[in-house]
C-alpha positions as CSV (number, residue, x, y, z in Angstrom):
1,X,25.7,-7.3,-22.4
2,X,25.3,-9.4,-19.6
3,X,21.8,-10.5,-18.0
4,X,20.2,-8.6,-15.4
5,X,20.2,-10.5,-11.8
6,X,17.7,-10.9,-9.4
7,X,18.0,-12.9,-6.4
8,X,14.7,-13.8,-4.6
9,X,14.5,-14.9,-1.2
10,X,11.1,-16.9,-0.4
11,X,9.3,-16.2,3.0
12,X,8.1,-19.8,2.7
13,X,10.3,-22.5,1.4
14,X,7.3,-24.7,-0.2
15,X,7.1,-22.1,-2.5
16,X,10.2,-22.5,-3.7
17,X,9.8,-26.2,-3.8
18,X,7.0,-25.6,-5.4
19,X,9.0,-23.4,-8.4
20,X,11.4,-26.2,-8.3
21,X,8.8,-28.5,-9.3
22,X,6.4,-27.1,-11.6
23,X,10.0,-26.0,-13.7
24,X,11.3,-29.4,-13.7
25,X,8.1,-30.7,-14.5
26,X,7.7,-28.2,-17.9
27,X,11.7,-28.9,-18.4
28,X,12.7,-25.4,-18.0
29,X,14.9,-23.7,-15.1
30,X,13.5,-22.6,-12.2
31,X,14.8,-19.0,-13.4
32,X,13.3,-19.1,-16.4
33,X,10.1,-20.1,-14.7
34,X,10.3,-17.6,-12.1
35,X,10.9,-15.0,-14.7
36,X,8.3,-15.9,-17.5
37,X,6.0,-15.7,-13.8
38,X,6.7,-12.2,-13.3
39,X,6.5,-11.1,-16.6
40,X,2.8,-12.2,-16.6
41,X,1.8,-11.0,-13.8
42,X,3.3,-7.5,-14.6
43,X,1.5,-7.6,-17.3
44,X,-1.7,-8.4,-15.9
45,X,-1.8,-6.2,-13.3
46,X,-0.1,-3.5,-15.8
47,X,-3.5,-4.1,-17.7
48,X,-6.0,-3.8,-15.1
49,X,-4.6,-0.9,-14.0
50,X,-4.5,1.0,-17.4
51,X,-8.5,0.2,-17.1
52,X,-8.9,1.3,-13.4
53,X,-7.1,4.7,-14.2
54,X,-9.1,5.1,-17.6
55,X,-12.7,4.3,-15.6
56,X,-11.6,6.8,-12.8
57,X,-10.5,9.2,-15.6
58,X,-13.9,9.0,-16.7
59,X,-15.6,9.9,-13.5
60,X,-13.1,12.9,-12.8
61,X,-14.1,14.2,-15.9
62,X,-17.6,13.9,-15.1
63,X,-17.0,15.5,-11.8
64,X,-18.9,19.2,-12.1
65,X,-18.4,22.5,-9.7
66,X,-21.7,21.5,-8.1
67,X,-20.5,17.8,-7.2
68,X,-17.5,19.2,-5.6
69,X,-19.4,21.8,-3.5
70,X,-22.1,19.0,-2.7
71,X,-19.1,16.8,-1.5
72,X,-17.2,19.8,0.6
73,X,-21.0,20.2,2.6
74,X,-21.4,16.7,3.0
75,X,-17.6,16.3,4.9
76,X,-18.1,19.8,6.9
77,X,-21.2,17.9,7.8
78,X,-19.9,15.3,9.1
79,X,-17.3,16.7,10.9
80,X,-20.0,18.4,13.2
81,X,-22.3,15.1,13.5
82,X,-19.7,12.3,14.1
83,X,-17.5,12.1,17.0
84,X,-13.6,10.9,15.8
85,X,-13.3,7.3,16.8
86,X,-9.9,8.5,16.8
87,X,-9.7,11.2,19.1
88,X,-6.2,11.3,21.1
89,X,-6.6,11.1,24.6
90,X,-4.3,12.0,27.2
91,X,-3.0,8.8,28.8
92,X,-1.1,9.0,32.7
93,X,1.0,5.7,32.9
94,X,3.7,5.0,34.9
95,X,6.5,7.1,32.7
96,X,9.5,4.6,34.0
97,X,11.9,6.1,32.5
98,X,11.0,9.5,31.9
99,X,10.2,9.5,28.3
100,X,6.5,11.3,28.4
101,X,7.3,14.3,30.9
102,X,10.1,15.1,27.6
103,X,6.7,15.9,25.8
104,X,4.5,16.6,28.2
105,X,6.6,20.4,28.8
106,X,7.6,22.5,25.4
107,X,11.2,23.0,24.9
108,X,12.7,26.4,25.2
109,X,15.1,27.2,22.7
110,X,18.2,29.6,23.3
């Protein structure tokens, strides 16, 4: 069995200077580096979110018929008392090249 292969392509190319570095520096291969890197993290975050799902786990359970009702008024609410901030609004620029007046008619089918 043969390795699994990974090729990473770095945005900046400090940070793979960087990498280069720090592995040369601990006498390991930047791969190896990289990959011990990754593990970690995965882990880490794997971790933290095993804990955010159990605590919201927690509260769902918690969540009762009245809570849910309480939370339905309060959105109908405010619905009626706030205005959308994103409201579509009808917009008349120049249509160069004809694009809007496609939309702005429905199309009949046949």
């Amino acid at each position: 069995m043969s390795p699994a292969e990974l090729t990473l392509h770095f945005r900046n190319e400090e940070t793979l200077r960087d990498l280069e570095r720090v592995a040369d520096a601990l006498g390991v291969s930047p791969d190896e580096l990289a990959e011990v890197a990754i593990e970690h993290e995965l882990v880490s975050v794997g971790v933290g979110l095993d804990q955010k799902l159990s605590r919201t786990l927690d509260r769902l359970k918690g969540y009762s018929e009245a809570d849910r009702e309480r939370d339905i008024e309060a959105f109908s609410q405010g619905e009626v008392d706030f205005e959308d901030p994103l409201r579509a609004r009808r917009e008349d620029p120049q249509d160069a090249y004809g694009i809007g007046a496609l939309f702005a008619h429905p199309v009949e089918r046949g």
